[in-house]
N, CA, C and O atoms as a GROMACS GRO file, in nm:
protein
  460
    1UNK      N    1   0.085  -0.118   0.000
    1UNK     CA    2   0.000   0.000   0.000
    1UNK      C    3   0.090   0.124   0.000
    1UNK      O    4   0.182   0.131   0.081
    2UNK      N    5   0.068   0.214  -0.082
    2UNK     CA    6   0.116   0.356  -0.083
    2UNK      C    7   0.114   0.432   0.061
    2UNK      O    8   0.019   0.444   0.138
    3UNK      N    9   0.246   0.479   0.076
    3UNK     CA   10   0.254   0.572   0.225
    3UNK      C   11   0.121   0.663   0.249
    3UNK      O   12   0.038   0.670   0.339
    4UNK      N   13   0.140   0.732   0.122
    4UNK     CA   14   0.061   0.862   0.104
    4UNK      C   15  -0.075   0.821   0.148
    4UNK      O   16  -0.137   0.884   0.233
    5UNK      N   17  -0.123   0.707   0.085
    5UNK     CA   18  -0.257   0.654   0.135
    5UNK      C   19  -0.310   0.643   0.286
    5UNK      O   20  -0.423   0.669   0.328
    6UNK      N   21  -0.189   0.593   0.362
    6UNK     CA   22  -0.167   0.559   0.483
    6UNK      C   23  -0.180   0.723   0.563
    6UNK      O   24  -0.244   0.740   0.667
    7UNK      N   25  -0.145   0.777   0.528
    7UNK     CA   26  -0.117   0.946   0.567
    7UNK      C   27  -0.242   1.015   0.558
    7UNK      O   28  -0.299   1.085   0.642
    8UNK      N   29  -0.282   0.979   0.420
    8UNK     CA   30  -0.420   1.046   0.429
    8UNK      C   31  -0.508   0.967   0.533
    8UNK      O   32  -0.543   0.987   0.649
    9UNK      N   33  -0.528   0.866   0.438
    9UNK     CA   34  -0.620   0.786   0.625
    9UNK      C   35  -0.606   0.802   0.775
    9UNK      O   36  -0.691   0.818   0.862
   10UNK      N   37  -0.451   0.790   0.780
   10UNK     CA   38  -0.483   0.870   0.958
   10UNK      C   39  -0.462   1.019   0.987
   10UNK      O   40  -0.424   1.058   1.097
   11UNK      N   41  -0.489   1.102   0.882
   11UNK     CA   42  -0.523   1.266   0.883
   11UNK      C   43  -0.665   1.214   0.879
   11UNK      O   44  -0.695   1.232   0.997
   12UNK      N   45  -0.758   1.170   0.831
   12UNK     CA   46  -0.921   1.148   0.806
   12UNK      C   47  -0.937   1.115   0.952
   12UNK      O   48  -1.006   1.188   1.023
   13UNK      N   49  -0.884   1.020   0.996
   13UNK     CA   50  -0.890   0.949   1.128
   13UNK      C   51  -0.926   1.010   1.273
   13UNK      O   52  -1.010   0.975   1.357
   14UNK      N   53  -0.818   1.130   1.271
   14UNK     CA   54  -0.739   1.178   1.344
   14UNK      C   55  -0.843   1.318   1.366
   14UNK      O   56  -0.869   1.360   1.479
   15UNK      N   57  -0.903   1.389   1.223
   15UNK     CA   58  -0.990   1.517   1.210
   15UNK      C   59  -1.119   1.440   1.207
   15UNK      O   60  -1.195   1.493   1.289
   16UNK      N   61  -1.176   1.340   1.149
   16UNK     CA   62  -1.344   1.283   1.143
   16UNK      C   63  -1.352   1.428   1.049
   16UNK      O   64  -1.438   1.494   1.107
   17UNK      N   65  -1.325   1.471   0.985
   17UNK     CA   66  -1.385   1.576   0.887
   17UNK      C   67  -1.329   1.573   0.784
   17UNK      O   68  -1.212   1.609   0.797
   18UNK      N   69  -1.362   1.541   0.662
   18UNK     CA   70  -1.330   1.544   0.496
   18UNK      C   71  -1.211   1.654   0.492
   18UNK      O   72  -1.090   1.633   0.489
   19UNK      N   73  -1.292   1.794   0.494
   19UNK     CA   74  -1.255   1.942   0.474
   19UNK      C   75  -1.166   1.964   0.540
   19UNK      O   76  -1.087   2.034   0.476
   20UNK      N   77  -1.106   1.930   0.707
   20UNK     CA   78  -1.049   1.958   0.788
   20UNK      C   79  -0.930   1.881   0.733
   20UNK      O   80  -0.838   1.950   0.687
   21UNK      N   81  -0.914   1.732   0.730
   21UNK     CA   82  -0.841   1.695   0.684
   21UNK      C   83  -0.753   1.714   0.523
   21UNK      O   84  -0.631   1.710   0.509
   22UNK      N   85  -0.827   1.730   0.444
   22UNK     CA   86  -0.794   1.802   0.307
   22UNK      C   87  -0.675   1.962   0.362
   22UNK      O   88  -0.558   1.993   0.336
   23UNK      N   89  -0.768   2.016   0.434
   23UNK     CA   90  -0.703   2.158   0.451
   23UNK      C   91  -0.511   2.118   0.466
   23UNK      O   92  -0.409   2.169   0.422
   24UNK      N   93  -0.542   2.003   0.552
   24UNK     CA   94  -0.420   1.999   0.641
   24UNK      C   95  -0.310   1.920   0.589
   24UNK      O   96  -0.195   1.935   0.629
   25UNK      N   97  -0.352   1.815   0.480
   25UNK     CA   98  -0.327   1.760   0.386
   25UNK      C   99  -0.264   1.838   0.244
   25UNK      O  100  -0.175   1.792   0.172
   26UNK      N  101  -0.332   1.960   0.226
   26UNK     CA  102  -0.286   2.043   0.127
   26UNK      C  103  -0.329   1.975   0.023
   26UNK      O  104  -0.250   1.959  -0.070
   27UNK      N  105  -0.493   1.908   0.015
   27UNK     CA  106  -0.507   1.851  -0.101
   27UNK      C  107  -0.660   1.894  -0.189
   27UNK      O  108  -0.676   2.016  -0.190
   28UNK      N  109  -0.732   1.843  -0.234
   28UNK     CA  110  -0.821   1.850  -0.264
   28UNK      C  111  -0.934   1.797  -0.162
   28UNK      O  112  -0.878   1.751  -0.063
   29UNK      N  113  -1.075   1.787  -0.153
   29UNK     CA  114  -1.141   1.718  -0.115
   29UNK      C  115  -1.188   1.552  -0.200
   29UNK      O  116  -1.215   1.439  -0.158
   30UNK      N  117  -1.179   1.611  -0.321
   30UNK     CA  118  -1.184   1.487  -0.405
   30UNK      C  119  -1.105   1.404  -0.391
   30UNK      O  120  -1.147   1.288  -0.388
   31UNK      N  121  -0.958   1.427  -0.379
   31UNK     CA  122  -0.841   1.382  -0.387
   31UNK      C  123  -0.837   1.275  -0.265
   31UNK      O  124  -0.818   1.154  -0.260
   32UNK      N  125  -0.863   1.369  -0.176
   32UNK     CA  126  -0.906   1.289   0.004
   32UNK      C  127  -1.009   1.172  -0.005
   32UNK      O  128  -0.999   1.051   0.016
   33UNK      N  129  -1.093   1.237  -0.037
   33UNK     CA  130  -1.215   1.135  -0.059
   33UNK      C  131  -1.198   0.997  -0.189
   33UNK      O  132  -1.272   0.899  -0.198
   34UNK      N  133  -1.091   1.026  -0.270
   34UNK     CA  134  -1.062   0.927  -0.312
   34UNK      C  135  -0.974   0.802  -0.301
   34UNK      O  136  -1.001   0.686  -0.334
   35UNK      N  137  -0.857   0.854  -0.245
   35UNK     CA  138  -0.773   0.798  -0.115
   35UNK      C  139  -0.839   0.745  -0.036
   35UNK      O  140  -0.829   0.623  -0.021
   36UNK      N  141  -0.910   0.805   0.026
   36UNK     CA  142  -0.995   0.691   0.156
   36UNK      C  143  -1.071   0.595   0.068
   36UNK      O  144  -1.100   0.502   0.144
   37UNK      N  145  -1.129   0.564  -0.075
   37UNK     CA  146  -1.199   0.489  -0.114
   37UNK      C  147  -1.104   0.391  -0.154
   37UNK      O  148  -1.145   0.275  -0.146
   38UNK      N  149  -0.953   0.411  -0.206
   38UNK     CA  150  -0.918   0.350  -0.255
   38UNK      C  151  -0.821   0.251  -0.093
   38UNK      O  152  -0.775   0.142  -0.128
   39UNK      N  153  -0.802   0.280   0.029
   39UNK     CA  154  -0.787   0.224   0.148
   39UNK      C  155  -0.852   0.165   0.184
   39UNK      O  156  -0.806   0.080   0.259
   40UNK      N  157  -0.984   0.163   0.164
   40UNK     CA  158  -1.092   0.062   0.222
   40UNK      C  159  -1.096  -0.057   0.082
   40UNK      O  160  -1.086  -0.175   0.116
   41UNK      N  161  -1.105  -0.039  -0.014
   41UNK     CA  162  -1.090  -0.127  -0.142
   41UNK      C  163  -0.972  -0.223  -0.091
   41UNK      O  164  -0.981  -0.346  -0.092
   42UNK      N  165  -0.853  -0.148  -0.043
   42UNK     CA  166  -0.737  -0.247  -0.055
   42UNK      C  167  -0.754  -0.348   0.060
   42UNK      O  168  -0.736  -0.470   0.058
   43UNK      N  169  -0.804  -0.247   0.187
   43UNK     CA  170  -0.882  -0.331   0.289
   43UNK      C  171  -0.980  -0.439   0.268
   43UNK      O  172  -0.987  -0.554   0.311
   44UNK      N  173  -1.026  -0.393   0.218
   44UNK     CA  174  -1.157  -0.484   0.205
   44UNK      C  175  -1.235  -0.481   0.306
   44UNK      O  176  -1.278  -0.586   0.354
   45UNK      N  177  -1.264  -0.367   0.351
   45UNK     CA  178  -1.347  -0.302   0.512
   45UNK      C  179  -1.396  -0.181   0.486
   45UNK      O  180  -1.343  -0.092   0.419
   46UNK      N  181  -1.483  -0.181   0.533
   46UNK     CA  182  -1.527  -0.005   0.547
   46UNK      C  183  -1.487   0.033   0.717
   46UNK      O  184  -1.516  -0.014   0.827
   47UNK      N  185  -1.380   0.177   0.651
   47UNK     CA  186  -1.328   0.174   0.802
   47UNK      C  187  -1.402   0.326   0.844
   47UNK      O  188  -1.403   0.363   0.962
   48UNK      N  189  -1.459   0.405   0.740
   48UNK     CA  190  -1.511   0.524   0.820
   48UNK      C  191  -1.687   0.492   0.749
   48UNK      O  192  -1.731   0.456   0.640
   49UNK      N  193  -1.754   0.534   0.901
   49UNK     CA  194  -1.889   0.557   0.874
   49UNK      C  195  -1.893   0.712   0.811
   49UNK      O  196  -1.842   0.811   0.865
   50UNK      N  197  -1.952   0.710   0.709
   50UNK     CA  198  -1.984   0.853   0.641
   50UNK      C  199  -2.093   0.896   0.643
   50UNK      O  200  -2.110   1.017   0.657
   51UNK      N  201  -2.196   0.812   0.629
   51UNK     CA  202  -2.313   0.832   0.635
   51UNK      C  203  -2.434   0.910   0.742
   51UNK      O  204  -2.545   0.955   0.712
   52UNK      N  205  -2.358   0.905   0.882
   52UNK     CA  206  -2.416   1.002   0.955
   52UNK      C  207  -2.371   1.167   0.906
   52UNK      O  208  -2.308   1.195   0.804
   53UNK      N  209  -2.416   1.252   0.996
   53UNK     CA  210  -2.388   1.412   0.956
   53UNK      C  211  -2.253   1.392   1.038
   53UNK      O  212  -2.159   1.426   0.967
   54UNK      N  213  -2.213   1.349   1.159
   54UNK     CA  214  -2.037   1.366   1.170
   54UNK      C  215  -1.990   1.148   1.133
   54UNK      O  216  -2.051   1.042   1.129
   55UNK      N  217  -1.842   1.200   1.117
   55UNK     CA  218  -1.817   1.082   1.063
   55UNK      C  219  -1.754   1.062   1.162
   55UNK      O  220  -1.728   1.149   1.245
   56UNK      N  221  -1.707   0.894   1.171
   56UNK     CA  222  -1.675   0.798   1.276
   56UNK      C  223  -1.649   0.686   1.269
   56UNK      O  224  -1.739   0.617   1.220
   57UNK      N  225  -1.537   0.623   1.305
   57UNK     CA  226  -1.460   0.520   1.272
   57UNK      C  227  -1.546   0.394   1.283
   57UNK      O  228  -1.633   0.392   1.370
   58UNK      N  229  -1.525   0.269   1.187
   58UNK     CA  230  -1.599   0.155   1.254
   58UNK      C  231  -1.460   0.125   1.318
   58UNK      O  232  -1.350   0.182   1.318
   59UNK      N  233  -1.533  -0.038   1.396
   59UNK     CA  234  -1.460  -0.095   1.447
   59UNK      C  235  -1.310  -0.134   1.381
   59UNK      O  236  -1.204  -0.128   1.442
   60UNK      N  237  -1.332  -0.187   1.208
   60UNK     CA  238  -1.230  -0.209   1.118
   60UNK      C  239  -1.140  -0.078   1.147
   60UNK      O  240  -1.031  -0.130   1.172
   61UNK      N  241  -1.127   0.019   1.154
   61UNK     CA  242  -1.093   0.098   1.120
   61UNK      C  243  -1.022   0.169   1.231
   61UNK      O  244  -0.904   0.201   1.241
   62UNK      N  245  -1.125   0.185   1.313
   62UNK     CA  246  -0.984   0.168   1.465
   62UNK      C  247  -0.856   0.049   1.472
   62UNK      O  248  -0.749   0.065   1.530
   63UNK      N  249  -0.885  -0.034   1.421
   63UNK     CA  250  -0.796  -0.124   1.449
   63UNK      C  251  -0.682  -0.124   1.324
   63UNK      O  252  -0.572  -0.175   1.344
   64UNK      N  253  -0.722  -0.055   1.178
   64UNK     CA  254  -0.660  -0.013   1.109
   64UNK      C  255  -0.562   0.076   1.114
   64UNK      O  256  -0.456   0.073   1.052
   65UNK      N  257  -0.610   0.177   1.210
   65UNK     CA  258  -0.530   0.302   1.240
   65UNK      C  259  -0.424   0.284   1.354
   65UNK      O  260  -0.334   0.360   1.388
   66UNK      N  261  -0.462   0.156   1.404
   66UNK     CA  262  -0.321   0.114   1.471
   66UNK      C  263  -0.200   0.075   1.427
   66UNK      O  264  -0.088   0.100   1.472
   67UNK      N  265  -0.244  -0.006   1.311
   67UNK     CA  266  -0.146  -0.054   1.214
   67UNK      C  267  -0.122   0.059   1.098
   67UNK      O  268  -0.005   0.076   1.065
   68UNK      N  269  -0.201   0.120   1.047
   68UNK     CA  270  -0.138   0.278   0.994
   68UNK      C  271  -0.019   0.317   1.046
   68UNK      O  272   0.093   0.308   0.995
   69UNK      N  273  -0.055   0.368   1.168
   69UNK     CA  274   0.072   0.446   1.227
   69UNK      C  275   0.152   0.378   1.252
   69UNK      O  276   0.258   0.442   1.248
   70UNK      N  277   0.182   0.206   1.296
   70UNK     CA  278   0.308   0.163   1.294
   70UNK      C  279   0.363   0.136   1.171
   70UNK      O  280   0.483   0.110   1.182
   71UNK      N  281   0.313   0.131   1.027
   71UNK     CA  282   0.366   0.131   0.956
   71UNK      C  283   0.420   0.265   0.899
   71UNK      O  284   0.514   0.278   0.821
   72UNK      N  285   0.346   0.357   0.951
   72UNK     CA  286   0.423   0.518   0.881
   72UNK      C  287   0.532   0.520   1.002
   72UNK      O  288   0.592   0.627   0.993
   73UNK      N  289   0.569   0.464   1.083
   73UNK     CA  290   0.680   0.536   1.179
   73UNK      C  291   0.758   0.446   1.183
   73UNK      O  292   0.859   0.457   1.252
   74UNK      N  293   0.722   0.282   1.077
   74UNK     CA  294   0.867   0.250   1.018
   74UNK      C  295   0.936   0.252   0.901
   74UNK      O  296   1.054   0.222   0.879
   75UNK      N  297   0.834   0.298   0.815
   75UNK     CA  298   0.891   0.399   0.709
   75UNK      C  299   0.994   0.547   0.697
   75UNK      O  300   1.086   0.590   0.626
   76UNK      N  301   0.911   0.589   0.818
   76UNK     CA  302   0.990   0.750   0.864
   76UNK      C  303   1.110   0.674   0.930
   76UNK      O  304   1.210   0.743   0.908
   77UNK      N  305   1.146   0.552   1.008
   77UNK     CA  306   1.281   0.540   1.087
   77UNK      C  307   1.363   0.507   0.948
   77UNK      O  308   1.475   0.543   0.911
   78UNK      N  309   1.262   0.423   0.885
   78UNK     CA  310   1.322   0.332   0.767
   78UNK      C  311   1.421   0.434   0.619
   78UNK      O  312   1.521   0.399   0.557
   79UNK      N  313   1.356   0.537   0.609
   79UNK     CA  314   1.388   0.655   0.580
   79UNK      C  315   1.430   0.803   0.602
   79UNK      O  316   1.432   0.889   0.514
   80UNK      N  317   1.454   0.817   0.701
   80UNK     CA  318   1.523   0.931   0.760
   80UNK      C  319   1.663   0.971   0.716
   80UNK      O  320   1.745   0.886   0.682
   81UNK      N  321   1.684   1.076   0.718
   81UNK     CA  322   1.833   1.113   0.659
   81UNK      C  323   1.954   1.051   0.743
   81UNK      O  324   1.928   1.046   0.863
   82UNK      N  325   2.051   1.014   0.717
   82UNK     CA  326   2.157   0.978   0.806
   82UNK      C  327   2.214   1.121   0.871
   82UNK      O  328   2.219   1.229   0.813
   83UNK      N  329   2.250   1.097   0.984
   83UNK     CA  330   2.307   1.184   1.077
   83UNK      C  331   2.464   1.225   1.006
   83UNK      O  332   2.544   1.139   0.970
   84UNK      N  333   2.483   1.352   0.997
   84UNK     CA  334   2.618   1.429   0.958
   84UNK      C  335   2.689   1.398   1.032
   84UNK      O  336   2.632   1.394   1.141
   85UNK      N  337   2.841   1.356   1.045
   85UNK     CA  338   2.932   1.324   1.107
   85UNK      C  339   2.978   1.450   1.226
   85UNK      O  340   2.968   1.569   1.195
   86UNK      N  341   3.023   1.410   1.350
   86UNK     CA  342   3.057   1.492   1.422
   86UNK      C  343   3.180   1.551   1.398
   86UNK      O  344   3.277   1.486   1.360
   87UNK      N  345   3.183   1.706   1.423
   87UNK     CA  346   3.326   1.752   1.366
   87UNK      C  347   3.299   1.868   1.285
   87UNK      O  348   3.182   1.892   1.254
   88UNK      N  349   3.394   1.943   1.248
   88UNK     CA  350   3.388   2.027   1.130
   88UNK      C  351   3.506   1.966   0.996
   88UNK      O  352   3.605   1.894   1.009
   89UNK      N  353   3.456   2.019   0.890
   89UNK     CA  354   3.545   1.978   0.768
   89UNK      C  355   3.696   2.044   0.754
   89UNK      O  356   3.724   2.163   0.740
   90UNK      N  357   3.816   1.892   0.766
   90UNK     CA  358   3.928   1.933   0.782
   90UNK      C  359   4.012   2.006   0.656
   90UNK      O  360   3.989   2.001   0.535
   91UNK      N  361   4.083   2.053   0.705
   91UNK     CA  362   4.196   2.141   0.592
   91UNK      C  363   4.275   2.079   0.521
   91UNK      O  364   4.355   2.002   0.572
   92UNK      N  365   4.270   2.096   0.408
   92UNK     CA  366   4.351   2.024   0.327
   92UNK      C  367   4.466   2.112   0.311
   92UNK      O  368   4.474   2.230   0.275
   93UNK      N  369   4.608   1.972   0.369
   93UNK     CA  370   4.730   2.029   0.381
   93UNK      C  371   4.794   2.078   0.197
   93UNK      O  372   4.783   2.001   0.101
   94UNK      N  373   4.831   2.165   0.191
   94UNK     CA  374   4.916   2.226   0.069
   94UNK      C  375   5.041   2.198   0.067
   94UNK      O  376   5.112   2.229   0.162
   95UNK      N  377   5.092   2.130  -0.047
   95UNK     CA  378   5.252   2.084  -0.041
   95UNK      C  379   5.256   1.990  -0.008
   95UNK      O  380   5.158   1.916  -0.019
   96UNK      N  381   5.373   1.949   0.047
   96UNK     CA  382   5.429   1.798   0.104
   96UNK      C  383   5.418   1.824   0.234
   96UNK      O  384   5.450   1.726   0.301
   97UNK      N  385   5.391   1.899   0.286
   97UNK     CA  386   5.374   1.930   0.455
   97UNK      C  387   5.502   1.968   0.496
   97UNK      O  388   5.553   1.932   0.602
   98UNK      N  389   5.569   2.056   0.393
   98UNK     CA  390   5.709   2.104   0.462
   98UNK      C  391   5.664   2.276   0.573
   98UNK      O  392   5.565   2.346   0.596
   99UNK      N  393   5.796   2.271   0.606
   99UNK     CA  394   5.768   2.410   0.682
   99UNK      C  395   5.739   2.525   0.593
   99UNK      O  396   5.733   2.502   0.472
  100UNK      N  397   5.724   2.623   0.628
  100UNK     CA  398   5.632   2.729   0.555
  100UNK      C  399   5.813   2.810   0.525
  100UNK      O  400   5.914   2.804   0.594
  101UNK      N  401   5.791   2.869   0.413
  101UNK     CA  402   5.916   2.921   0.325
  101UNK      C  403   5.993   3.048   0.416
  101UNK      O  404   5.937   3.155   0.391
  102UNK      N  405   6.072   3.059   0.486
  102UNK     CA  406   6.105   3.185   0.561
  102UNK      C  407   6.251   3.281   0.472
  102UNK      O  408   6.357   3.249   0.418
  103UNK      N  409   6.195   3.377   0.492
  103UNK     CA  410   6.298   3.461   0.359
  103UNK      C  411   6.450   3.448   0.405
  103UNK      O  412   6.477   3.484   0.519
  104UNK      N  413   6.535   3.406   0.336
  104UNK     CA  414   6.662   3.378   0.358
  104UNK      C  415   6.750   3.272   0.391
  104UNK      O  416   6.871   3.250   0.396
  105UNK      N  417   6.642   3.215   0.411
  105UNK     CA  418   6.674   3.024   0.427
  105UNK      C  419   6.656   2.947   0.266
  105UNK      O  420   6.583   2.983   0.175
  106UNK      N  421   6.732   2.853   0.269
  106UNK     CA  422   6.758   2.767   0.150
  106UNK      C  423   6.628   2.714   0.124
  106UNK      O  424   6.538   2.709   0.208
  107UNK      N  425   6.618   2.676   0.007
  107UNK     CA  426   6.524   2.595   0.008
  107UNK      C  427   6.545   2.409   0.037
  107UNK      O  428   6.625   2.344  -0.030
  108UNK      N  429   6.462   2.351   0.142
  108UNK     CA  430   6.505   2.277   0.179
  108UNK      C  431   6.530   2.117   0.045
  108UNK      O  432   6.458   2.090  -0.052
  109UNK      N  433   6.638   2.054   0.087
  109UNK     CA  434   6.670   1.953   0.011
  109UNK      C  435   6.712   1.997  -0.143
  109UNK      O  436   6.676   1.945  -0.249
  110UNK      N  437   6.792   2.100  -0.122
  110UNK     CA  438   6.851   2.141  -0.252
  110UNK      C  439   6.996   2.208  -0.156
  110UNK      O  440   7.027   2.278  -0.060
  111UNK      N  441   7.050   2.118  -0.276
  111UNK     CA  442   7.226   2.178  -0.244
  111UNK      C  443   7.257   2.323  -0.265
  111UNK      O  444   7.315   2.390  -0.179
  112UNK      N  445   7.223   2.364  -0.366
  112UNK     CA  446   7.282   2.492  -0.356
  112UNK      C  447   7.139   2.602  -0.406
  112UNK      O  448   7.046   2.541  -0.461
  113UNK      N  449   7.122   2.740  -0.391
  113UNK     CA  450   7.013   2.792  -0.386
  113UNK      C  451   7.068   2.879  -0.562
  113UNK      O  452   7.178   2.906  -0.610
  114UNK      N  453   6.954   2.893  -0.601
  114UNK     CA  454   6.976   2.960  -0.738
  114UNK      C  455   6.977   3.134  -0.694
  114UNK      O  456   6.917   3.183  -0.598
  115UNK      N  457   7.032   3.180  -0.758
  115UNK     CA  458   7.025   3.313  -0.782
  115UNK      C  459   6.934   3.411  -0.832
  115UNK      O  460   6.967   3.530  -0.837
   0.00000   0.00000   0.00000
């Protein structure tokens, strides 16, 4: 089953309101309302009563929304960004790591200095 599906269903769950949930969802109402049709299809349950004036979970459907959310919060562990290493990013040494050039000194590992 699609996350997104899972997400919308326990936003429906969670508000009992189409509109409320859509708002919060950032989706359509159609969009919502089609998602929840297509969750109960995969179910094979009807998990929200719609049919009164407020809506309300059946029994399927409480027990759905238990397993919803453990599957969205092992997706979210399952996918989460990896943690940035502790530290800041080191300097990259320049040269061979000799000493820094001081005016009047040879250059090191050369016999004689050019003119």
């Amino acid at each position: 089953m699609d996350i997104s599906l899972l997400r919308h269903y326990v936003v429906v769950a969670h508000e009992l309101d189409l509109a409320k949930a859509a708002t919060a969802l950032g989706v359509s109402h159609a969009t919502l309302s089609g998602s929840l049709n297509q969750v109960e299809a995969l179910v094979g349950a009807h998990l929200v009563n719609r049919a009164t004036s407020t809506m309300s979970l059946t029994e399927a459907g409480e027990l759905f929304l238990v397993t919803a959310n453990d599957e969205i919060a092992a997706y979210e562990a399952a996918n989460k960004p990896p943690t940035p290493k502790a530290g800041g990013k080191a300097k990259a040494n320049k040269g061979k790591g000799r000493a820094p050039r001081v005016k009047g000194e040879p250059l090191p590992y050369k016999k004689r200095q050019s003119r």
